[in-house]
Every structure is written in structure tokens, then in C-alpha cells.
N, C-alpha and C positions, 0 to 999 in steps of 0.2 A: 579690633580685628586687624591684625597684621599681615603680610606675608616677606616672609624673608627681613623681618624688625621694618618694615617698611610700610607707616599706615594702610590700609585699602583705603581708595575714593570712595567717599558715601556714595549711594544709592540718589542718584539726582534725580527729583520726583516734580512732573505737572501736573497740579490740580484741578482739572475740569469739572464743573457743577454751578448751574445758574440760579442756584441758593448761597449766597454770603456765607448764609448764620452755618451751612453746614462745612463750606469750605474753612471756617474758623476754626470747628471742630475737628477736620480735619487734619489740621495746622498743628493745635494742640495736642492729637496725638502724636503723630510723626512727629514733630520737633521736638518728641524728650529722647528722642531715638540720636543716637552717637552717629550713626551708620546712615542715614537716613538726613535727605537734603533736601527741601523744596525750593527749586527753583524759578517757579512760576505760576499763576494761578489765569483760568480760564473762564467765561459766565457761557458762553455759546461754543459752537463747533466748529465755526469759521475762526475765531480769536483760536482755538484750541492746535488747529494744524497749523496756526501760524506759527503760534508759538513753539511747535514741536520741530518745523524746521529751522526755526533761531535760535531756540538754544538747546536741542537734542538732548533731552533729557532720557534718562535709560524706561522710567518709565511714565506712562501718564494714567493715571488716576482718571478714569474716564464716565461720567452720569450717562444716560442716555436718552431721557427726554428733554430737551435742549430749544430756545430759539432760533433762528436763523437756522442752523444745520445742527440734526440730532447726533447722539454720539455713534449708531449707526456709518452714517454718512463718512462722519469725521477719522476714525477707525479706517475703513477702506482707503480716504484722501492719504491717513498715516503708510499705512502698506504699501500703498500705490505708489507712494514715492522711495520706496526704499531705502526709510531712513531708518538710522540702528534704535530703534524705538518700540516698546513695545506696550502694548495697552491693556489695563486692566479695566474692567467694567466691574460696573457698580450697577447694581437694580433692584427694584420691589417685583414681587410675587408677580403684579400685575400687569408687567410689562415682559412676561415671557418669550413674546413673537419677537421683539426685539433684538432678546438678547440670544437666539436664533442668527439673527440678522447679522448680528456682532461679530459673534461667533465664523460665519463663514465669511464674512470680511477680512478676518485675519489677528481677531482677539487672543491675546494670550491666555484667557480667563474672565472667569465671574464670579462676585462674591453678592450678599444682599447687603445692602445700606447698613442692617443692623448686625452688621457683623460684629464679635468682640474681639477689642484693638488687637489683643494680640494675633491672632488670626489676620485680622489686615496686613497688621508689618509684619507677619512670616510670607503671606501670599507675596508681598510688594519685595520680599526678599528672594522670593523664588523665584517668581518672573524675571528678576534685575539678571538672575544666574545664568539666566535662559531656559527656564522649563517652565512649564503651564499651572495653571493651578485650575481641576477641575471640583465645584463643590458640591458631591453628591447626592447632598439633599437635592438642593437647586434643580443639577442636573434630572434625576430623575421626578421632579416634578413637570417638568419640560419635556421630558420624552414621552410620558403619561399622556400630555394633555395631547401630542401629535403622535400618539402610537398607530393611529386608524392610519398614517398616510405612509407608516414604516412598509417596506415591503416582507413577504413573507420568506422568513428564514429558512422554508425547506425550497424554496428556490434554487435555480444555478446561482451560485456568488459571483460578484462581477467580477469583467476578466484582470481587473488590478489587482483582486487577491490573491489568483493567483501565481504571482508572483515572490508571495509567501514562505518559506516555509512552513512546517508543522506547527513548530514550534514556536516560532515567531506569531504565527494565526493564534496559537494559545496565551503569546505574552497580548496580544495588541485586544484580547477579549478580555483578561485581566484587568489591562490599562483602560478601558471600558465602562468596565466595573465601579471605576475609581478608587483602584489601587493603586498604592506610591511603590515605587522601584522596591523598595524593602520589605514591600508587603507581598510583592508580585512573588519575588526572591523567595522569602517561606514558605507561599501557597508550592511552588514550582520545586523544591530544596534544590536551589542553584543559588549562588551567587550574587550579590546586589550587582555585580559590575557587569557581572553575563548578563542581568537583565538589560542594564542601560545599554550594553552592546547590541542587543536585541532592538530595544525600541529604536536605537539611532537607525539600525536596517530598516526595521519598519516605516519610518518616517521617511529615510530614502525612498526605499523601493517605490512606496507609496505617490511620493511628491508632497510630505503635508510639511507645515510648518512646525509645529509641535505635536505634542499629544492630546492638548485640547480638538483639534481637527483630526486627531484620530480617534476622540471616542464619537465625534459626529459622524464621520465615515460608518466606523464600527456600525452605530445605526443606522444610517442611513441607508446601510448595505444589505440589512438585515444580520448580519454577522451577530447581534445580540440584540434581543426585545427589550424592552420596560418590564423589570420585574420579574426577568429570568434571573 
């Protein structure tokens, strides 16, 4: 991958997970990747923010049932310091509440453990880009199991929506959805770039970081249920 005949920097990647045998695995996939660089490897969540302020990697590969400090915790400490870093979580089915927790900490995204490689190194490519990776199985498994505590959608919408436009209210229920800019762009016949112009207002107007925190909004707003 070039720009302008001039390589790209790989994708400088930290490993957090206080299993070896999976950080190996780990290892072994990303390292047949060109693009793709591990720069450090992590067993807990306190080693994990260390490492993310010494050697700023773009992003960290992040577990989240953890000693010392869960990835949870560790994620927030990332944010909180305002480092160009962004965090990908990694979880089982079983730890849903967590990856909640993650999530409005300031996660870039969530994949399952058994994800297939290439799915990983597109996710770990996207994030590095700067956009979120929401996985909508996942997601809507997770909105299912706390749909009872969503508020009800013929409510008044909080007063941050409206701030909205129309239109924008119809891209950010999309992006919801867990539709990709391209997919938004068909349903909508506009533009892939008019969409991305979209969500970057949305996310402004809003205050979120990505669009992983705006499909949690989305629900949490009631703006879209589980299963509509």
C-alpha cells in the first residue's frame, strides 16, 4: 500500500490478552499481514495502558476479562489520557455487560474471539483509519439481552436529537442498523461521500467519538429498538 510511491506506516498494533497461547495466535495471524505491525504485547490492563503511553500504538487489540485491571478499566485509562490510540475489544457471547462497559468507555469496537482472520485484520484496518467497526450479530445480541431497560421510542427524543436534521436522524438510524457508509448510500440513493458528510455532522453535533457511540446512543435514546 502506497501513497504517492511512498510506503504507508503499517498499522502498529498492542496485544492485550492474559492468555499466551492466544496472543501467539494472535501473532501468527497479523504478522503474515505486510501492513500490519505488532508492536507490543500485554497479560493485564495495567501493563496494557502502560504500554499504550510508551509506545502509542495506533491500535490495541484489547481482552477483557483481565487481572489486575480488566480491559473495561484499561480502555477508559486509554481515553482518559488522550492518546492517539484506539481500542479494539475482543469478547465471548458471555461477557456482554462488559463489552457495554467498553463500549461507553470509548471503544472503537467489538469483535468475538472467534472471529475469522480476515475479519480481524479488516476490523484492525478500519479502526487504524479512524472509523468503528460495529458487529451486528454481537451488537444485536447485546441490545436483546438489555432491551427492557431501552426507553420507549414513542417518547419525546432527547433534546441532543434535536439537533439533527431529517436526514441526518435517517443516516444515524441506518448507521444503527449496522450499516457501512456504502450500504447507508443505496438504502438512501445518495452518495457514499454525502453519507460520510452526514455521519461526521452527526457525530459532531452529537459529541460522540465514532459511530460505535452512535449506535449506543441510537438506543439508548430509543431512536431504534432490538429488532426493528
Amino acid at each position: 500500500m502506497t501513497e504517492g510511491g511512498v510506503p504507508a506506516r503499517p498499522v502498529r498494533i498492542l496485544l492485550v490478552d492474559d492468555q499466551p497461547l492466544l496472543r501467539t495466535g494472535f501473532r501468527m495471524v497479523l504478522g503474515a499481514e505486510d501492513d500490519l505491525d505488532i508492536v507490543g504485547e500485554a497479560g493485564d490492563g495495567v501493563d496494557a495502558v502502560d504500554l499504550a503511553r510508551r509506545l502509542l500504538p495506533d491500535v490495541v487489540l484489547m481482552d477483557i476479562r483481565m487481572p489486575r485491571m480488566d480491559g473495561v478499566a484499561a480502555t477508559r485509562a486509554i481515553v482518559d489520557a488522550r492518546l492517539p490510540v484506539r481500542v479494539l475489544i475482543l469478547t465471548t457471547f458471555d461477557l456482554d455487560e462488559y463489552v457495554v462497559g467498553a463500549l461507553r468507555a470509548g471503544a472503537s469496537g467489538f469483535l468475538a474471539k472467534d472471529v475469522p482472520a480476515e475479519d480481524l485484520v479488516m476490523a484492525i484496518r478500519t479502526v487504524a483509519a479512524g472509523d468503528a467497526v460495529v458487529a451486528p450479530r454481537i451488537l444485536k445480541r447485546l441490545l436483546d439481552r438489555f432491551a427492557e431497560t431501552l426507553p420507549d421510542p414513542s417518547a419525546t427524543p432527547p433534546r441532543a436529537l434535536e439537533a439533527l436534521t431529517e436526514r441526518e436522524r435517517e443516516v444515524l438510524v441506518q448507521v444503527a442498523r449496522g450499516l457501512s457508509n456504502a450500504e447507508i448510500a443505496r438504502t438512501l440513493s445518495v452518495s457514499e461521500t454525502t453519507i460520510k458528510t452526514h455521519v461526521g455532522h452527526v457525530l459532531t453535533k452529537l459529541g460522540l467519538r465514532d459511530r460505535v457511540q452512535a449506535v449506543v446512543l441510537a438506543y439508548e435514546s430509543g431512536l431504534v429498538r432490538p429488532g426493528a
